[in-house]
C-alpha positions as CSV (number, residue, x, y, z in Angstrom):
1,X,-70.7,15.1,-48.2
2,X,-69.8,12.3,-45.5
3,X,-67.1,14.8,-44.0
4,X,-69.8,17.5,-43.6
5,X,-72.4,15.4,-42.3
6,X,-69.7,14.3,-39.8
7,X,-68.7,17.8,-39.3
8,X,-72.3,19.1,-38.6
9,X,-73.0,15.4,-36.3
10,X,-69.7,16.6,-34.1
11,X,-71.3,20.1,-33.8
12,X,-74.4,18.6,-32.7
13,X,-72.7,16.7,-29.8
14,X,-70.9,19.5,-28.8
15,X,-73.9,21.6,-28.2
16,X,-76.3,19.1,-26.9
17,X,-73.1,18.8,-24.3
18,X,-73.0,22.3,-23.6
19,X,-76.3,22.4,-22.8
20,X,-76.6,19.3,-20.8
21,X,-73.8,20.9,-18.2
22,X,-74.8,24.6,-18.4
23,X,-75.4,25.9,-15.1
24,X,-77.5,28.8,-13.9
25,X,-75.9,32.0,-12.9
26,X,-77.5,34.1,-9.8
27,X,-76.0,37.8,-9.6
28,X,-75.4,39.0,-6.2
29,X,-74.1,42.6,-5.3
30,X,-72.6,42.5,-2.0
31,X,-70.4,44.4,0.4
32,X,-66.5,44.5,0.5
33,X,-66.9,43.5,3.8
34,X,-68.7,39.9,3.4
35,X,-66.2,39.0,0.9
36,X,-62.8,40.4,2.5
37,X,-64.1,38.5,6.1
38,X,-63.8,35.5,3.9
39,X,-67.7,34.6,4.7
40,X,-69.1,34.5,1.6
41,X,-66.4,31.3,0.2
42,X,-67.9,29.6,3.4
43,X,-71.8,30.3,2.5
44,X,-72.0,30.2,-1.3
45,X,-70.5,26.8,-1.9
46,X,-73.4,24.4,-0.3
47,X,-75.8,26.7,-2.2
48,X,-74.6,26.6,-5.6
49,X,-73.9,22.7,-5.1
50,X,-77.5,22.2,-3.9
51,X,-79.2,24.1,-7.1
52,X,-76.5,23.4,-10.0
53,X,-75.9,27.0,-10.0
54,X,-73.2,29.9,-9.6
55,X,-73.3,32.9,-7.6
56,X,-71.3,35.3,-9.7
57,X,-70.5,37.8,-6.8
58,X,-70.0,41.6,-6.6
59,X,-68.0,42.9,-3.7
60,X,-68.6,47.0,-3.6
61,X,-69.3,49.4,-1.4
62,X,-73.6,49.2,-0.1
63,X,-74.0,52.6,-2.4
64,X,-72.7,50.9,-5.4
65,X,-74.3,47.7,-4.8
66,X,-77.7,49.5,-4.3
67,X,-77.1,51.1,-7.4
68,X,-76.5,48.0,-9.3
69,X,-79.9,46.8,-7.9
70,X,-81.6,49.9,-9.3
71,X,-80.1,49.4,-12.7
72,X,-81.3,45.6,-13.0
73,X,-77.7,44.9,-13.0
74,X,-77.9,42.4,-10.5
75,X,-80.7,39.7,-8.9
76,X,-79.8,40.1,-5.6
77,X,-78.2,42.7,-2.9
78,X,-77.2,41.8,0.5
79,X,-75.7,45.4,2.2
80,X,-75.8,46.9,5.7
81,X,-77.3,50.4,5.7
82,X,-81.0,50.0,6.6
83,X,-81.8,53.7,6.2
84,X,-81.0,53.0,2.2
85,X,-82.3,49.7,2.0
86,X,-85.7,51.1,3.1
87,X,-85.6,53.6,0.9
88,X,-84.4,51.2,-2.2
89,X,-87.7,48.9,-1.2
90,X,-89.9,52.2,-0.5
91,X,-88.6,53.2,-4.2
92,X,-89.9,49.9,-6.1
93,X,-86.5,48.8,-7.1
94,X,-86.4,45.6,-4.3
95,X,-88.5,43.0,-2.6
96,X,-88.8,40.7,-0.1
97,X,-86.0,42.0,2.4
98,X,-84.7,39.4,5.2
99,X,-82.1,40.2,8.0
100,X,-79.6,37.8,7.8
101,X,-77.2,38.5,10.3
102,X,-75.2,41.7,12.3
103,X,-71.6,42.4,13.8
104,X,-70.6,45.9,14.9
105,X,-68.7,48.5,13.8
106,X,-65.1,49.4,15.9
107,X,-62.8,52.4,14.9
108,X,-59.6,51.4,15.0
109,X,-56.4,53.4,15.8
110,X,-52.6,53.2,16.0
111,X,-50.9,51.3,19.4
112,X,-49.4,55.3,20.8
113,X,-53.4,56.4,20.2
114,X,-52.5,60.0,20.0
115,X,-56.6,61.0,19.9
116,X,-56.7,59.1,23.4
117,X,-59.8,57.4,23.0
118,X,-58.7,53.7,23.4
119,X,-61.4,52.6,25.6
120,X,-63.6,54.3,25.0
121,X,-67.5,53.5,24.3
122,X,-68.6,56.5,23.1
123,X,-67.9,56.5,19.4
124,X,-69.2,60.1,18.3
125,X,-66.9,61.8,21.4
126,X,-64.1,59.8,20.0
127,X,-64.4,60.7,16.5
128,X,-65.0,64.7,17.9
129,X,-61.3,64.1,19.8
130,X,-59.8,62.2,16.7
131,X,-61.1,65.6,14.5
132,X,-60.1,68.0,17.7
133,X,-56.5,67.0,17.6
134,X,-56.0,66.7,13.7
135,X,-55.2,63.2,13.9
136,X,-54.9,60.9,10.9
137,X,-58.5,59.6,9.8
138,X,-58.6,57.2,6.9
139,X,-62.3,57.0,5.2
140,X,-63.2,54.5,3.1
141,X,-65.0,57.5,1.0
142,X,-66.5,55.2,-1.3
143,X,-70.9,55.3,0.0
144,X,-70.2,52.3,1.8
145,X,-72.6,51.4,4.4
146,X,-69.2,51.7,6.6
147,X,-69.0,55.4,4.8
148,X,-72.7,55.9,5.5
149,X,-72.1,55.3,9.4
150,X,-69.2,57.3,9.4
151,X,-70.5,60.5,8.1
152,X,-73.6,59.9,10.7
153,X,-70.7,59.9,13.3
154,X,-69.5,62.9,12.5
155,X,-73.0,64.8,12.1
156,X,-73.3,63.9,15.4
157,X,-70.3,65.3,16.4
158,X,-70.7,68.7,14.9
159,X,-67.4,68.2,12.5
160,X,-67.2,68.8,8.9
161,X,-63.9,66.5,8.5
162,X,-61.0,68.2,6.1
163,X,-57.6,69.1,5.9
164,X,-54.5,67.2,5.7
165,X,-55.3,64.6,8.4
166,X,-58.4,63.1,7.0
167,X,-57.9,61.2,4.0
168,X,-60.6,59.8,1.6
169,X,-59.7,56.6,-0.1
170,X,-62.1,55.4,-1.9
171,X,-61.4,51.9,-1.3
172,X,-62.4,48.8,0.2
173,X,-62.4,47.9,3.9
174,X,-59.6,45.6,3.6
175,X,-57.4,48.0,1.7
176,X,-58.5,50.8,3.8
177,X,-57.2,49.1,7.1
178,X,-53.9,48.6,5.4
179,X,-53.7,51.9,5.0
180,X,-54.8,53.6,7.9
181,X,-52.0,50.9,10.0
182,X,-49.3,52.6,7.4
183,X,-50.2,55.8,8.1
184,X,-50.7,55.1,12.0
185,X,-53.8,56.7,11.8
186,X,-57.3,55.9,12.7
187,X,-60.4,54.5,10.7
188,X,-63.6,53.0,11.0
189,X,-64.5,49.2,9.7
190,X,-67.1,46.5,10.5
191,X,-65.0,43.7,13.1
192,X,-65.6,41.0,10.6
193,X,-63.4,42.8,8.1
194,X,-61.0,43.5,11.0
195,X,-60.9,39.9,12.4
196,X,-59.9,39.0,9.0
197,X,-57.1,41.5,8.8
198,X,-55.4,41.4,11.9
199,X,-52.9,39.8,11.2
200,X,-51.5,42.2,8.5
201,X,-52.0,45.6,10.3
202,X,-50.5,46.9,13.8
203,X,-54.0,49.3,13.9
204,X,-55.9,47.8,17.4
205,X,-59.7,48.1,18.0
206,X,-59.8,51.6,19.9
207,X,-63.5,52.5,20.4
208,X,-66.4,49.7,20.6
209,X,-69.5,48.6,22.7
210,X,-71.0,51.4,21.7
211,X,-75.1,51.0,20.5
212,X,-74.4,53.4,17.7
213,X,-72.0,51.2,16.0
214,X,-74.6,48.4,15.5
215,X,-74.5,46.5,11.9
216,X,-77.2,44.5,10.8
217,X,-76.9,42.9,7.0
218,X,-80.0,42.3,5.2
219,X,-80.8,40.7,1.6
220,X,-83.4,41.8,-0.8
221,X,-84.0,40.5,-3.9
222,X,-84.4,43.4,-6.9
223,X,-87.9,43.9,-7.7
224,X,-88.8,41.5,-11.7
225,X,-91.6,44.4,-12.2
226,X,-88.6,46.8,-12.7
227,X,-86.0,44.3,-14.3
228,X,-88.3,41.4,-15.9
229,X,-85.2,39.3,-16.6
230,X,-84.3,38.7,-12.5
231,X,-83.9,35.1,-11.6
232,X,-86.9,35.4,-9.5
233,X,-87.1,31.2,-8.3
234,X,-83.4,31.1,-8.1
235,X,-83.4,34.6,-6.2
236,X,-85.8,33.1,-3.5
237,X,-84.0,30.3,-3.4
238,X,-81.5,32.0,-2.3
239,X,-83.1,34.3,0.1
240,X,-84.4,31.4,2.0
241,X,-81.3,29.5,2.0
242,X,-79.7,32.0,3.9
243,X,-82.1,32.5,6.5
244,X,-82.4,28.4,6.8
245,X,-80.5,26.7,9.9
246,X,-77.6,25.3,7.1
247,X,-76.6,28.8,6.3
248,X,-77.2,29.8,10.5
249,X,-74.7,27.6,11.5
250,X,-72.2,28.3,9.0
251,X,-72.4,31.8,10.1
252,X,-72.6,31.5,13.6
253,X,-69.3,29.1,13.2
254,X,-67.8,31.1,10.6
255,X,-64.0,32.5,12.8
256,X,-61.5,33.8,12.2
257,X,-58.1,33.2,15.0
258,X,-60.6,31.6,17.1
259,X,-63.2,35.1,17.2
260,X,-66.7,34.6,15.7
261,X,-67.5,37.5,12.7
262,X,-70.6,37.2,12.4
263,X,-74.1,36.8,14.6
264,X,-77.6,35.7,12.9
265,X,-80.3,38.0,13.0
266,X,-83.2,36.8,15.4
């Protein structure tokens, strides 16, 4: 009886531990392209130190992470395709949206640039020559906000994009410009992502400074009327920690080789 009493005492410790150091867990469904930039290891930390908490992150494509939100999968979403995020508030499934910050996106290309569009500041002519002379296009294929902008390139262009020199990977941004640099060909990608992967690709930014290729981020919160088990207090936390002049200046200081990624949203 002493050995079980002892037995059941230990148990009792062990839990009343457990408890004691639990910590609280925010979901956040994000883009490839905040976590292959390396941003989101600079951001997180001071937030989840400051509320005993972890952000468990998920890095996919602004589709995917949108559909996370809808399922209640997540707490949070921070994407960059306002057209969906709109439509994703519109819809009842988030609240609460805040822009948090912007960079642009650049299409890349191989050093010979056998489209001939390096240079250039008109992204949808480029993409029309890249298309007009069959020359290798990567996509990331994946309803990425990255994809998203793509295929509005090439509406605008008047090409359906197919055959054997445009390639659909599926992938993230990261692995995406490895593979386009491999294949000397040509793809599109946010400059954060870029920045961070310059050193492992010959690919060179071919096409930017164009207004089209604008990319704001935003964060939105999924909506505890659909999903009644979000984390709303720790969810707004959040939202207003990165919109507070902390999180600002890690942004606006976040570099990579000495080029700032990122820009805060005014």
């Amino acid at each position: 009886m002493k050995k079980l009493g002892f037995l059941l005492m230990l148990c009792g410790f062990i839990f009343l531990a457990t408890g004691a150091f639990a910590i609280d867990h925010l979901r956040l469904a994000t883009t490839t392209s905040t976590e292959n930039s390396g941003l989101l290891a600079e951001l997180l930390p001071p937030f989840e130190q400051a509320n005993d908490c972890k952000v468990d992150v998920i890095a996919v494509g602004t589709g995917k992470a949108i559909k996370l939100g809808e399922n209640g999968d997540v707490d949070v979403i921070m994407v960059h395709a306002r057209s969906k995020e709109d439509k994703f508030v519109a819809a009842g499934f988030g609240v609460d949206r805040r822009d948090v910050m912007y960079n642009d996106f650049v299409i890349l290309g191989p050093a010979g640039d056998p489209a001939d569009i390096k240079g250039s500041t008109d992204a949808v002519a480029a993409m029309a020559k890249i298309a007009a002379g069959k020359s290798t296009f990567v996509s990331r294929g994946d309803d990425s906000g990255t994809h998203s902008r793509e295929k509005q390139l090439w509406k605008k262009a008047a090409v359906t994009p197919a055959g054997d020199w445009y390639l659909e990977a599926g992938r993230g941004m990261g692995e995406v410009i490895i593979m386009a640099g491999e294949r000397r060909g040509y793809t599109l990608s946010d400059r954060g992502t870029y920045l961070a992967f310059k050193a492992k690709t010959e690919l060179q930014i071919a096409v930017a400074g164009d207004k089209g290729l604008f990319n704001p981020y935003g964060v939105i919160m999924v909506n505890p009327q659909k999903h009644a088990h979000v984390k709303v207090e720790l969810a707004k936390k959040f939202l207003d920690y990165l919109v507070s002049a902390p999180a600002r200046t890690l942004i606006t200081g976040f570099r990579k080789a000495g080029e700032q990624l990122f820009y805060v949203a005014e």
